[in-house]
VEXMI-573781 format. One line per 2 residues: number of its first residue (from 1); for each residue x, y, z of C-alpha. Coordinates in nm, 4 decimals. Example, Ala and Ser with C-alpha at 12.3 -4.5 7.8 and 13.67 -1.06 7.14 Angstrom:
# residues 2
1	1.2300/-0.4500/0.7800 ~ 1.3670/-0.1060/0.7140
//
This chain:
# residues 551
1	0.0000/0.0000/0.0000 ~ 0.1105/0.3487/-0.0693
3	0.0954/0.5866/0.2203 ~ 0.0699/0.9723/0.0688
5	0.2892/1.1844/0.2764 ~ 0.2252/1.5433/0.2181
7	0.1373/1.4845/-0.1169 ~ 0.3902/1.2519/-0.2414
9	0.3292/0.8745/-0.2709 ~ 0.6215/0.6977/-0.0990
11	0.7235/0.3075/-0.0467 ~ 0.8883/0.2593/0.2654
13	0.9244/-0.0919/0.4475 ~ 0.6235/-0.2285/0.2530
15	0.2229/-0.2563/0.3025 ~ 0.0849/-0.0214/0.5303
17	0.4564/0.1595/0.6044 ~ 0.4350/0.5291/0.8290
19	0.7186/0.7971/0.6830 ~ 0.8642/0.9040/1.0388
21	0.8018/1.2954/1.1179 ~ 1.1697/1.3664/1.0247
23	1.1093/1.3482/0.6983 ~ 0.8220/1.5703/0.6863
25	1.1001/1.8715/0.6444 ~ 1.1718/1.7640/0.2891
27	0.8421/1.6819/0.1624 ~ 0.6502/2.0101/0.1419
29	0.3990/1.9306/-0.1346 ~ 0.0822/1.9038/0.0335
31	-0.1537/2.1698/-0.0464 ~ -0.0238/2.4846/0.1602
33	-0.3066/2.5848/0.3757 ~ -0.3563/2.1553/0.4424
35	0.0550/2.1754/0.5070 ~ 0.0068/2.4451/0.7568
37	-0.2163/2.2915/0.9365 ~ -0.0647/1.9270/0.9534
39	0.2313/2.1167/1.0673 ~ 0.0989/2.2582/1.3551
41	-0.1228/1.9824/1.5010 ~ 0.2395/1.7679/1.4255
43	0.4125/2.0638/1.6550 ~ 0.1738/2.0550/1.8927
45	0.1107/1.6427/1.9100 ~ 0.4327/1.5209/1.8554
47	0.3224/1.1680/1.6933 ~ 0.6178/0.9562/1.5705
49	0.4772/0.8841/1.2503 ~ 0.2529/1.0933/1.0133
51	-0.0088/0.9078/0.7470 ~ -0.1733/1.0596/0.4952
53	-0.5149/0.9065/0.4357 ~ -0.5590/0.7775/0.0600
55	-0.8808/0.6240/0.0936 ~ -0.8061/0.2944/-0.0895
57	-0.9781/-0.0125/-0.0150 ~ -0.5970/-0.1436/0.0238
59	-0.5403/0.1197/0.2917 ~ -0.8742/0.0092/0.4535
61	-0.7683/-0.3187/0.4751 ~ -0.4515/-0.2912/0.6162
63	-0.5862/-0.0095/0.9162 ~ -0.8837/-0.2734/0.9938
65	-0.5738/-0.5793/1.0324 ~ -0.3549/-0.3138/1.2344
67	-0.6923/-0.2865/1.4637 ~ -0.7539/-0.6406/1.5163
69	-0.3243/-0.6826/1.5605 ~ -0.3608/-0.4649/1.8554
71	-0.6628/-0.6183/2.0051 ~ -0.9123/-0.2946/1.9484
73	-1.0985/-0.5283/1.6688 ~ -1.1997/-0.8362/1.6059
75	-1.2917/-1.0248/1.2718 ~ -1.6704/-1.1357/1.2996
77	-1.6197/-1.5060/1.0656 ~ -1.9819/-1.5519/0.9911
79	-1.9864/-1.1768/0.7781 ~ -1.8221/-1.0433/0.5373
81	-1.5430/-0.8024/0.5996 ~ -1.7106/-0.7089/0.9415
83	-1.5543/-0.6258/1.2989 ~ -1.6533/-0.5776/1.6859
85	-1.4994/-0.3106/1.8963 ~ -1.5082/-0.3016/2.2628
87	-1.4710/0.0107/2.4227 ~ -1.3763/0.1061/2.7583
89	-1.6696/0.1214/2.9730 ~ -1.6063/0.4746/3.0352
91	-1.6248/0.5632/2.6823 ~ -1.9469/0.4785/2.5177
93	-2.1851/0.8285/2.4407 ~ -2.1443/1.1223/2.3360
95	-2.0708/1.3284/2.6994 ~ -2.3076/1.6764/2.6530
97	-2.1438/1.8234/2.9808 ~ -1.8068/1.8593/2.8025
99	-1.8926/1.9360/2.4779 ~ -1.8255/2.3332/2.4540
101	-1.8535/2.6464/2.1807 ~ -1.5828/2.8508/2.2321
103	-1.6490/3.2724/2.1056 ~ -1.5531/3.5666/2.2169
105	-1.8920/3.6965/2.3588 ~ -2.1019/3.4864/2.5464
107	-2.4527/3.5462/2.3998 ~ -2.3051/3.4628/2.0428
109	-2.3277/3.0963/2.1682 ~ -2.5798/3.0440/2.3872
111	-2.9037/3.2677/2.5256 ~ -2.8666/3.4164/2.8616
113	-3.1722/3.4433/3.0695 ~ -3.2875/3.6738/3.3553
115	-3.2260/3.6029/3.6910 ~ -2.8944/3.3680/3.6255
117	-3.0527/3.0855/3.5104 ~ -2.8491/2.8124/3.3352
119	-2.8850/2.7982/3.0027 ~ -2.9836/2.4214/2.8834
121	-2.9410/2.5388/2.4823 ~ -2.6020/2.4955/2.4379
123	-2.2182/2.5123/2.6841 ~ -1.9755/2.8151/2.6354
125	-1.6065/2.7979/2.6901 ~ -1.3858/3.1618/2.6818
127	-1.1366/3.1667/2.4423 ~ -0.8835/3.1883/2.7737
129	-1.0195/2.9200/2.9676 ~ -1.0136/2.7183/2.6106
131	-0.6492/2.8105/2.5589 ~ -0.5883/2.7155/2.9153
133	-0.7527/2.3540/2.8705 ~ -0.6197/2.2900/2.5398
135	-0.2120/2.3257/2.7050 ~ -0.3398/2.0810/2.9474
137	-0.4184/1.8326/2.6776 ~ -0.2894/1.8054/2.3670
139	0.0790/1.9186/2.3899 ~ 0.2682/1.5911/2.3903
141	-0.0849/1.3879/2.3362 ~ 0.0257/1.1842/2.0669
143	0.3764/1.0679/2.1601 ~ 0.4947/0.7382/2.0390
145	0.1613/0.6801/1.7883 ~ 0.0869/0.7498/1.4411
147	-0.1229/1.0816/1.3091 ~ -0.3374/1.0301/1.1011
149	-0.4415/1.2875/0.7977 ~ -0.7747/1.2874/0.6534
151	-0.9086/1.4823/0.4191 ~ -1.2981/1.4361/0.3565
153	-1.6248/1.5762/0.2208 ~ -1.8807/1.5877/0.3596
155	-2.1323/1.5329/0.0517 ~ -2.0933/1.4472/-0.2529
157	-1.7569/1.5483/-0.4110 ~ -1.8286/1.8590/-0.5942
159	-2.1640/1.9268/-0.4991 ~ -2.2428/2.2912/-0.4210
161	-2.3767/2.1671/-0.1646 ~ -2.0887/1.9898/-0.0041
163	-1.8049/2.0806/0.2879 ~ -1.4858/1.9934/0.3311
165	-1.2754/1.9029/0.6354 ~ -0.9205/1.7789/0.7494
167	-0.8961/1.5458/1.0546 ~ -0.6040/1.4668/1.1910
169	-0.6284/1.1616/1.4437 ~ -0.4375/0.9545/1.6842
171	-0.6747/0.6544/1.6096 ~ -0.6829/0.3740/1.3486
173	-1.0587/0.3341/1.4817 ~ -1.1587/0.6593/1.3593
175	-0.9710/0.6026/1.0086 ~ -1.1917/0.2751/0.9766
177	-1.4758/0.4622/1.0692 ~ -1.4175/0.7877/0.8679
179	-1.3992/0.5771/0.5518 ~ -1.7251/0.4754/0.5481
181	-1.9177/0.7675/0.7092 ~ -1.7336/1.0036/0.4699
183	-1.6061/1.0517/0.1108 ~ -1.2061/1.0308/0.1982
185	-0.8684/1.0217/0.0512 ~ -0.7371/1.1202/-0.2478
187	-1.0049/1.3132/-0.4356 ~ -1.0956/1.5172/-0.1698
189	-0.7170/1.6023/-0.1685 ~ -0.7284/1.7354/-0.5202
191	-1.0047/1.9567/-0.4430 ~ -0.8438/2.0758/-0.1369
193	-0.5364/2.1827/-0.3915 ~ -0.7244/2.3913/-0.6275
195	-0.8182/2.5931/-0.2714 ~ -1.1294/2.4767/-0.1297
197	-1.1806/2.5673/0.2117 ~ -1.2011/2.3401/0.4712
199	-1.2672/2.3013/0.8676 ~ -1.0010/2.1722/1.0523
201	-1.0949/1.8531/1.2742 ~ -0.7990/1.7789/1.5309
203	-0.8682/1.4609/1.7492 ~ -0.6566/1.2466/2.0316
205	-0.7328/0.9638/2.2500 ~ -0.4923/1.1257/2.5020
207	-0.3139/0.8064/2.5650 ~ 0.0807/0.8909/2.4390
209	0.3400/0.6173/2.4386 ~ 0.4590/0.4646/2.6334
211	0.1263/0.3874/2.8716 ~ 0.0974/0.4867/3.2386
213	-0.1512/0.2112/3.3253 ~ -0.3332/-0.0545/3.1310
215	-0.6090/-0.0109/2.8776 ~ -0.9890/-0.1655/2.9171
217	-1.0831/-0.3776/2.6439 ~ -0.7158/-0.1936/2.4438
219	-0.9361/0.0753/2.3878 ~ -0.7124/0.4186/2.4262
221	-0.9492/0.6886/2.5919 ~ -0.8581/0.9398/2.8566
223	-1.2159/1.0171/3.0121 ~ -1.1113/1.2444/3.2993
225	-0.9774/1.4858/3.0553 ~ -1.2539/1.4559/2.7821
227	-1.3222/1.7962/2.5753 ~ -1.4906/1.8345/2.2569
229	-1.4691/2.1751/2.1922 ~ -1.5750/2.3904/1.8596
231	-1.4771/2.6974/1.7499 ~ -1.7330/2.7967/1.5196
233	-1.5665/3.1586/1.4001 ~ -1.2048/2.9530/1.2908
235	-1.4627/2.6538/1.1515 ~ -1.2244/2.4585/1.4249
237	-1.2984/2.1173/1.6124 ~ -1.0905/1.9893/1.8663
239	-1.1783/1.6902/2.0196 ~ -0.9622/1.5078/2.3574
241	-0.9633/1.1810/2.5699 ~ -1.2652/0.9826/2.4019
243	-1.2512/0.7669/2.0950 ~ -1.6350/0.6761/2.0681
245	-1.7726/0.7574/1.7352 ~ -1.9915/1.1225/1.8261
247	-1.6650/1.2248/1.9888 ~ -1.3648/1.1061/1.7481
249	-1.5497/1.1109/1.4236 ~ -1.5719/1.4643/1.3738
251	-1.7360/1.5160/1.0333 ~ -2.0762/1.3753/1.1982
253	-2.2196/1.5769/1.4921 ~ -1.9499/1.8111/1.5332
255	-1.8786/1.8896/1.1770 ~ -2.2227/1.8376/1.0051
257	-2.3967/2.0258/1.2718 ~ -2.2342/2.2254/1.5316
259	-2.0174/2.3870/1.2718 ~ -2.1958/2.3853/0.9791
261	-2.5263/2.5305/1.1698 ~ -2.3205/2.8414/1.2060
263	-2.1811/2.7942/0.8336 ~ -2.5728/2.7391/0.7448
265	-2.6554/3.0762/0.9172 ~ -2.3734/3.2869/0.7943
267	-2.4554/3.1627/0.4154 ~ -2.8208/3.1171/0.4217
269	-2.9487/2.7460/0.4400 ~ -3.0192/2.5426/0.7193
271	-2.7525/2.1960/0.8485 ~ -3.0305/1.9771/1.0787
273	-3.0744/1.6732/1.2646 ~ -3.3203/1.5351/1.0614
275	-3.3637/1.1817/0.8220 ~ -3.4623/1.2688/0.4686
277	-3.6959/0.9988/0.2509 ~ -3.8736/0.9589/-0.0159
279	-4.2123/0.7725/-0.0342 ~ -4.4065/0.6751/-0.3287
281	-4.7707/0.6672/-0.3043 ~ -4.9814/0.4106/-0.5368
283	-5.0228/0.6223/-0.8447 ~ -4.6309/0.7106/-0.9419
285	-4.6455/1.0679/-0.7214 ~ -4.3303/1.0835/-0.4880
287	-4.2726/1.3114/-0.2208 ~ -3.9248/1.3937/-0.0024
289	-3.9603/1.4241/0.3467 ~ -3.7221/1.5845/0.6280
291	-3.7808/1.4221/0.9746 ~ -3.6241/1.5676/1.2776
293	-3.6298/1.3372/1.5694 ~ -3.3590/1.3189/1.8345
295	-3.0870/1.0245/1.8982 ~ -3.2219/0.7275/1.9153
297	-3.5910/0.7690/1.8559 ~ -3.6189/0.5965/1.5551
299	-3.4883/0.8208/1.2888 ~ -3.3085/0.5204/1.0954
301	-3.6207/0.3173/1.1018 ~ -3.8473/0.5484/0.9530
303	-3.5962/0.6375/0.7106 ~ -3.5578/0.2038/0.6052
305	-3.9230/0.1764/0.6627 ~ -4.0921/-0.1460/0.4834
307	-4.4732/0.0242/0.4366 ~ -4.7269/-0.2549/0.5406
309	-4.9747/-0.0634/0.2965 ~ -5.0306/-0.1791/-0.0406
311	-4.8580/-0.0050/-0.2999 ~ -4.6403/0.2720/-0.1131
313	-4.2518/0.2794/-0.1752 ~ -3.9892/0.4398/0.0521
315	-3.6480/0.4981/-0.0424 ~ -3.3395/0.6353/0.2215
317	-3.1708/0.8963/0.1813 ~ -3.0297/0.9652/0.4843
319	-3.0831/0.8346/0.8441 ~ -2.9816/1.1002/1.0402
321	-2.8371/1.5263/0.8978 ~ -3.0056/1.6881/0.6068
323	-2.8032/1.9995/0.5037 ~ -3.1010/2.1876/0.3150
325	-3.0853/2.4991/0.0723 ~ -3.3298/2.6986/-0.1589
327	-3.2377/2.6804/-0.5437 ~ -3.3245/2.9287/-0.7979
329	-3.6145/2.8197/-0.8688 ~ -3.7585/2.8702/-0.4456
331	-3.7672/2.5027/-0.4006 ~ -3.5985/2.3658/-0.0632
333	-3.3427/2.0633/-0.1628 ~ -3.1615/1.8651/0.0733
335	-2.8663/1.6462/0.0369 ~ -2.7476/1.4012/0.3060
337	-2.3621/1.5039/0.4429 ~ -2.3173/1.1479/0.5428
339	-2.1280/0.8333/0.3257 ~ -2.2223/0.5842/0.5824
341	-2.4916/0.5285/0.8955 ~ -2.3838/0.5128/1.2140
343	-2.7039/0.3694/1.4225 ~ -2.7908/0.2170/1.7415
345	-2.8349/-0.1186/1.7377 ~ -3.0807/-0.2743/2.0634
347	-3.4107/-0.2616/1.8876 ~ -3.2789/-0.3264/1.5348
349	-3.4139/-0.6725/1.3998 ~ -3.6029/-0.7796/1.0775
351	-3.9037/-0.7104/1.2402 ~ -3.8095/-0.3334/1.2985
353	-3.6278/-0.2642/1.0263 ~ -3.5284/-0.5581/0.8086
355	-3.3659/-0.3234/0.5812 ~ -3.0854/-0.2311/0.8281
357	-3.0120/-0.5801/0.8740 ~ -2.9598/-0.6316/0.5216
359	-2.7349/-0.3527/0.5087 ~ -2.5160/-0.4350/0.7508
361	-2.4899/-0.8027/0.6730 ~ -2.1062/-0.6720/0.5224
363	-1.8560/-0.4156/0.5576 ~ -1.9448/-0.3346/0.8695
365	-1.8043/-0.2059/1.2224 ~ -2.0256/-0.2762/1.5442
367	-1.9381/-0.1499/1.8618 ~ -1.9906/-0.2677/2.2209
369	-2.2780/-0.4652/2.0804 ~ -2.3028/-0.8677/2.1971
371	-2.1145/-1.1757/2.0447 ~ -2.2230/-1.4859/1.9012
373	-2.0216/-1.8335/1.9597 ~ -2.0481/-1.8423/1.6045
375	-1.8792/-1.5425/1.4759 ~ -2.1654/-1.3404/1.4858
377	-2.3296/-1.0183/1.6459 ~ -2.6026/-0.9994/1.9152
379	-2.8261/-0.7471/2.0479 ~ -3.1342/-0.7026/2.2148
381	-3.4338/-0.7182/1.9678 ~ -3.3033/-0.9788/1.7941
383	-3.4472/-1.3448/1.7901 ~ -3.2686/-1.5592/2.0659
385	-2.9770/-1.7574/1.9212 ~ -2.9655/-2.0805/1.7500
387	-2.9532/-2.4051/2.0182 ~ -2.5647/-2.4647/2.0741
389	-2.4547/-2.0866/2.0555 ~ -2.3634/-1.8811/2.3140
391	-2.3413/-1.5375/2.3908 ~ -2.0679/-1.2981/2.5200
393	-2.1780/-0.9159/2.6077 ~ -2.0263/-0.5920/2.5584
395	-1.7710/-0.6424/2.8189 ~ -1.5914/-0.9830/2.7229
397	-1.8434/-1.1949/2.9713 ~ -2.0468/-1.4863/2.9245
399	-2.4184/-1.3260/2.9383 ~ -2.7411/-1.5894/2.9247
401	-3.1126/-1.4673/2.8800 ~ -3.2290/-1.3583/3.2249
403	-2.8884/-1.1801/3.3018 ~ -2.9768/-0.8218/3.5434
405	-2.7304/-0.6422/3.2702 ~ -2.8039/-0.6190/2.9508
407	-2.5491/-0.8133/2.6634 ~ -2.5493/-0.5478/2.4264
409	-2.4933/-0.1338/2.5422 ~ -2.7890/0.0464/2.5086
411	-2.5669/0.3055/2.2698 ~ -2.3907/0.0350/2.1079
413	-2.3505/0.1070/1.7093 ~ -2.3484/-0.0255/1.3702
415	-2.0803/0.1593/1.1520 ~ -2.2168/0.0866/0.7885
417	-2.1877/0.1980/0.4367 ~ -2.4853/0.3709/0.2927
419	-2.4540/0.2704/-0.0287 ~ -2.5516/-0.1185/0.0977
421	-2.9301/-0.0276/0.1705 ~ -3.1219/-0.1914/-0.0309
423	-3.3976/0.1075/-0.0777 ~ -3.1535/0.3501/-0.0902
425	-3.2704/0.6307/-0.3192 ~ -3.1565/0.6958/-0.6564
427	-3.1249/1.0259/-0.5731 ~ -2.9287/1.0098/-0.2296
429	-2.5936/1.1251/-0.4265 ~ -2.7255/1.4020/-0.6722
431	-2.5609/1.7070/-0.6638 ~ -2.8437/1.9563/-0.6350
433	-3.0142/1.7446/-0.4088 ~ -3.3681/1.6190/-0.3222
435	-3.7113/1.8326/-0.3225 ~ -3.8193/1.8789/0.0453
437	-4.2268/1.8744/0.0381 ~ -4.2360/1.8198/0.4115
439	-4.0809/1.8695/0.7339 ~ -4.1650/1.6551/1.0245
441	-4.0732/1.7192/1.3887 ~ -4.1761/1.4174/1.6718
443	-4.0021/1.2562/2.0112 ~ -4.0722/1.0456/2.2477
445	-4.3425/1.0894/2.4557 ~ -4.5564/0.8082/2.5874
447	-4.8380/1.0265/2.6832 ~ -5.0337/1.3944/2.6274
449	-4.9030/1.4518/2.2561 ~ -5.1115/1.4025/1.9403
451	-4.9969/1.1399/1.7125 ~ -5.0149/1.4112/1.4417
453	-5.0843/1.6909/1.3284 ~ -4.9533/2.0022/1.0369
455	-4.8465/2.3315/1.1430 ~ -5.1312/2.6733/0.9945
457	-4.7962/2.8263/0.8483 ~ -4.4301/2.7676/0.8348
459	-4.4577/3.0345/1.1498 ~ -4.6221/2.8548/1.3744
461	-4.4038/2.5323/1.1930 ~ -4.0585/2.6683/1.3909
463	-4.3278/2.7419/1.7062 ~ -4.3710/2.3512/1.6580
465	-4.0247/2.2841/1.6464 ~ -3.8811/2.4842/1.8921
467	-4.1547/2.3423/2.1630 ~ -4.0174/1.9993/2.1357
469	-3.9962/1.7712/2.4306 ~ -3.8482/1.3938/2.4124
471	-3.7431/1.1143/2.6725 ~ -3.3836/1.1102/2.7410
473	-3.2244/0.8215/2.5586 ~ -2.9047/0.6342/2.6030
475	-2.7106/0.8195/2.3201 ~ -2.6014/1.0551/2.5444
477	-2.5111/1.0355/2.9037 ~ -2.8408/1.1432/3.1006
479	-2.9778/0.8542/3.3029 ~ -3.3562/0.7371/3.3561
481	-3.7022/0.8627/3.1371 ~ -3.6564/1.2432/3.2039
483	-3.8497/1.4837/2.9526 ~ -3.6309/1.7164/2.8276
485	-3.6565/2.0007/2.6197 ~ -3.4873/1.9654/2.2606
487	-3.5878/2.1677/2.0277 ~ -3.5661/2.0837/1.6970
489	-3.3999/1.7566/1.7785 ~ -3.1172/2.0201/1.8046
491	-3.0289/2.0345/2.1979 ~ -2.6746/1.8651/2.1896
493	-2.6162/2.0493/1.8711 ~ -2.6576/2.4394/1.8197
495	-2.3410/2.5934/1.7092 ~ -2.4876/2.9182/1.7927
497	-2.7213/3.1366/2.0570 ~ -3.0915/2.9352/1.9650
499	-3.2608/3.3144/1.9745 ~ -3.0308/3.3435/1.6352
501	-3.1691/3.0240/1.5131 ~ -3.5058/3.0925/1.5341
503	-3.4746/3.3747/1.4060 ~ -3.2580/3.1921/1.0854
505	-3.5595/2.9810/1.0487 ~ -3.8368/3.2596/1.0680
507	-3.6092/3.4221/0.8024 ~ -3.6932/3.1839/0.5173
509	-4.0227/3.3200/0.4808 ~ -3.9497/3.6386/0.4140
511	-3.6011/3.5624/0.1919 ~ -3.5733/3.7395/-0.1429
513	-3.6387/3.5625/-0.4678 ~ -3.9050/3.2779/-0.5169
515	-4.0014/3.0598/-0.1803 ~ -4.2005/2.7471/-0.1846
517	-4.2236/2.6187/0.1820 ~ -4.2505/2.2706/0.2711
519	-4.5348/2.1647/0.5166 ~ -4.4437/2.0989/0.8552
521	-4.6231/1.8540/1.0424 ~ -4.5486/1.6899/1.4211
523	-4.5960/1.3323/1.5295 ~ -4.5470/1.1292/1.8040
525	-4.4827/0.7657/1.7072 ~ -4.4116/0.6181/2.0890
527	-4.7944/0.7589/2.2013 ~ -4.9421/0.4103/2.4098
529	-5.2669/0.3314/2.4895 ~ -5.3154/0.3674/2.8167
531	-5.5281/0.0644/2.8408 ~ -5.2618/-0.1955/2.7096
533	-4.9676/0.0339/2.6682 ~ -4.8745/-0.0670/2.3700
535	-4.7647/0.1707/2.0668 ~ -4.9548/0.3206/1.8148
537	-4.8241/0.3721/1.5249 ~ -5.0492/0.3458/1.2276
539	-5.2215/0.6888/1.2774 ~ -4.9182/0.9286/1.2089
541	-4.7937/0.7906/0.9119 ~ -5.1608/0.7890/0.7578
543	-5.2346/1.1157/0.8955 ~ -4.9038/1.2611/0.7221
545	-4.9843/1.0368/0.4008 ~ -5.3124/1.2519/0.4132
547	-5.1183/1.5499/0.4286 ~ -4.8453/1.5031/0.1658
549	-5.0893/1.3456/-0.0922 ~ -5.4507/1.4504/0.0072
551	-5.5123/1.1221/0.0036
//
């Protein structure tokens, strides 16, 4: 395998060989604002080795063996080409109370109310007390390991629509993972050349060689010390001490949200949390639909759904961001940033969404989910195992039905390409993007919401969206059913004060030039009957079929 080193393709000590950082001096050819900025995080890091990410399916290979050579992997025999990763136990969400926007002024980040209330819409770091946390951290951070270079896109390569980014990483886990949640390597280098602009991602596990104390499960993480921080005037991300995919792989939530809300703002269109579909009724007409839901409430079923009414076709898009703009012609398109999905697994079974399961049946990385005796993955959801086959849970232990704990994490992830699904829609790569005829907002809430319902106006649409209310979920690190307020499915993920984006959003009405608005409608999909408590589900999706179609 060739390993590009700051733009030149060098053989050194075969497959898979690093070029050690004293020969960076004499290669100088990457482009120069990429060179400058490789330069510093190399200053500032000190890995051993530099590695410029090509993106081949060579490369892949050889970072996925590396993995499983160190223990952080292991080959899953009854797939093809797919892995388990165990993480430390400490390391398995995304961790809200140290994820931080760092501006000058305060209110540019988050609102601040009368009275001193905390502010639940968002966490502000100074620029001093940044500068002071950041020389606690990464200075030294990746001693002894190999730094990782990746340039991706996130979006289709060339689309107006698209962003770039640079991550430079400390983790072979993130490489694996980057190159199938992004477009990587080589192509998004040659765009980078002719000058494209780009955020720069800089991640660590904040474990430099040699080790002070053993690793769990050989999974490098530093959680004391764990700071995501984004610096949304510099389009900067700096992420320390975790290695669990909303943390380390920065194109997803930090990039394709946090940033590129405040991107969105400053340029006009909207970056959400929200699936995007398209679903075909009987007689040919097909609609797009945004859905905004937050993490974990069913965002990649919807967006797989198998319709159980005669005649109706949906096709994915994406599972999870929609970056949305108006074209000339007033219509809202949408393209998905994402290459890959990256979705929780407990609940996931051919029952649920039999579509997922057929895309991940290859190429695929799960994480902290359970093992079968047979080389394969298990979860809850899923049928019990064959007779003879055991199981082993997220930890490395021997689990049985009836266990207190349960054998898969409740946050634990299937790494997958997109391009697998088997209803994924023609359109999901074009470079304008999709129509948007509808928005839909929902959450979780097993009681006192309507199962649907459309907005009088795109007005009272954002009053809709900014109301929303959801149970807590594992994704992140809250504990227990608590209702929380998350707005917009967009709580964990403003890049700026939320008074400035509703005000963004209220601004599309009244933008210059021609404006078709989609509908906005709400639903709640985990309403139960109180009688039997079980879900109903039928209502919404007919109620928004009635909506779309008038039918």
């Amino acid at each position: 395998m060739s390993c590009l080193l700051l733009g030149v393709i060098r053989r050194r000590g075969g497959v898979g060989a690093s070029v050690g950082v004293r020969s960076l001096a004499s290669i100088p050819s990457l482009p120069p604002a990429v060179a400058d900025f490789v330069k510093g995080a190399m200053d500032e890091c000190k890995p051993a080795n530099v590695h410029v990410v090509t993106g081949t399916a060579e490369e892949s290979a050889h970072i996925l063996a590396g993995l499983e050579k160190g223990g952080m992997v292991k080959k899953l025999p009854k797939y093809e080409n797919c892995w388990l990763a165990r993480t430390d136990p400490k390391d398995v969400a995304r961790v809200e109370s140290k994820t931080v926007i760092v501006t000058k002024n305060q209110r540019d980040t988050i609102p601040i109310p009368d009275g001193g209330a905390k502010s639940q819409l968002g966490s502000w770091m100074s620029e001093g007390d940044f500068q002071k946390a950041r020389k606690d951290r990464f200075p030294g951070c990746m001693a002894g390991r190999t730094m990782y270079v990746i340039p991706f896109s996130m979006g289709p390569v060339g689309s107006p629509l698209s962003k770039f980014g640079v991550q430079v990483t400390d983790s072979p886990y993130v490489v694996a993972s980057m190159g199938i949640m992004t477009r990587m390597g080589t192509p998004v280098m040659d765009k980078l050349a002719q000058g494209a602009e780009f955020v720069r991602c800089q991640h660590s596990l904040g474990q430099p060689l040699p080790l002070k104390a053993p690793l769990v499960n050989s999974w490098p993480c530093n959680p004391e010390k764990v700071l995501i921080s984004h610096l949304p005037d510099t389009r900067q991300i700096l992420s320390f001490g975790s290695g669990y995919g909303g943390n380390s792989l920065l194109g997803k939530k930090c990039f394709a949200l946090r940033i590129a809300s405040r991107i969105a703002k400053d340029e006009g269109w909207l970056a959400e949390h929200m699936l995007i579909l398209g679903i075909t009724n009987p007689w040919g007409v097909k609609r797009y639909v945004a859905a905004a839901f937050p993490s974990a409430c069913g965002k990649t079923n919807l967006a797989m759904m198998k319709p159980a009414l005669p005649g109706w076709t949906v096709e994915c898009v994406g599972d999870d961001i929609a970056w949305m703009k108006f074209d000339s012609q007033g219509k809202l398109r949408a393209i998905n940033p994402e290459n890959g999905f990256f979705g929780v697994a407990p609940g996931t079974s051919l029952k649920t969404n039999p579509h997922a399961m057929a895309t991940i049946a290859k190429n695929t990385v799960f994480t902290n989910v359970g093992e079968t005796s047979d080389g394969g993955v298990w979860w809850e959801g899923l049928d019990p195992p064959a007779a003879g086959v055991s199981l082993t849970d997220w930890h490395g232990k021997s689990w049985k039905a009836g266990d207190s704990a349960p054998c898969a994490h409740p946050n634990s992830r299937f790494c997958t390409p997109a391009a697998q699904c088997p209803i994924i829609d023609p359109q999901w790569e074009s470079d304008e993007g999709v129509p948007i005829d509808a928005i839909i907002f929902g959450g979780r809430r097993p009681e006192g919401v309507p199962l649907v319902y459309e907005s009088f106006s795109w007005r009272h649409g954002v009053f809709v969206g900014a109301s929303m209310r959801s149970e807590a979920t594992a994704a992140a690190e809250y504990k227990g059913k608590v209702i929380m307020h998350d707005p917009f499915a967009m709580r964990p993920f403003f890049g700026y004060n939320f008074g400035d984006y509703l005000a963004h959003w209220l601004s599309m009405e009244t933008r210059k030039g021609p404006t078709h608005l989609p509908k906005i409608f709400h639903v709640n999909w985990f309403r139960k009957d109180p009688t039997v408590l079980t879900l109903l589900t039928q209502v919404p999706v007919l109620g928004c079929s009635w909506g779309l179609f008038g039918t």
